[in-house]
N, C-alpha and C positions, 0 to 999 in steps of 0.2 A: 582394347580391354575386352577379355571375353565373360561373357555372364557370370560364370564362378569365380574370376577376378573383380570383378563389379560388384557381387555381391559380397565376397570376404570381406573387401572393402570398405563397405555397409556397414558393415558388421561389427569390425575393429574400429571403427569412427566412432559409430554411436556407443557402444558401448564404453570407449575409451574416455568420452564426455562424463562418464558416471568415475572414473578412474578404476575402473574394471578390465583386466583384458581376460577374454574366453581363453578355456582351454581348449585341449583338441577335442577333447567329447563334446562340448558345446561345439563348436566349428562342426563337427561330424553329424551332430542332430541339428543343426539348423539349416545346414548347405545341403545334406543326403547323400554327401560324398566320402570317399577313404580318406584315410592319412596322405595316401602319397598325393594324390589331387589335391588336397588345397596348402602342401606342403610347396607342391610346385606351381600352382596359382601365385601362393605367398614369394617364394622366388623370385618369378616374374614378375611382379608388384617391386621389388625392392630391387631389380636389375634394369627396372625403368625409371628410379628412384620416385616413383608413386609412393612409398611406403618405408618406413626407415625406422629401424629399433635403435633407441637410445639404451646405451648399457647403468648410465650414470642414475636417468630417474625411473626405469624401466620400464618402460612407457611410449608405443606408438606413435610417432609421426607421421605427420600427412604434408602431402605437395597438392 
């Protein structure tokens, strides 16, 4: 997992404890990176099944 993967990470956990999830402005001012980097962080998060969008309660999972 690379630091901006690690950290998204971070990021969508804890805040998803509060049932909040960031948007990309939030993700863009916390991380200090673009849309398409943590677009493709996010990716590879979920193509290593680290990370899984549920549609139903809309809401982040975690492995």
């Amino acid at each position: 997992m690379t630091d901006l993967e690690r950290k998204i990470y971070r990021i969508l956990y804890n805040m998803s404890r509060f049932r909040k999830n960031p948007s990309m402005e939030e993700l863009k001012r916390k991380t200090g990176k673009d849309e398409a980097s943590i677009r493709k962080a996010v990716k590879n998060l979920m193509s290593r099944n680290e990370l899984e969008w549920d549609k139903e309660k809309q809401e982040w999972r975690f492995k």
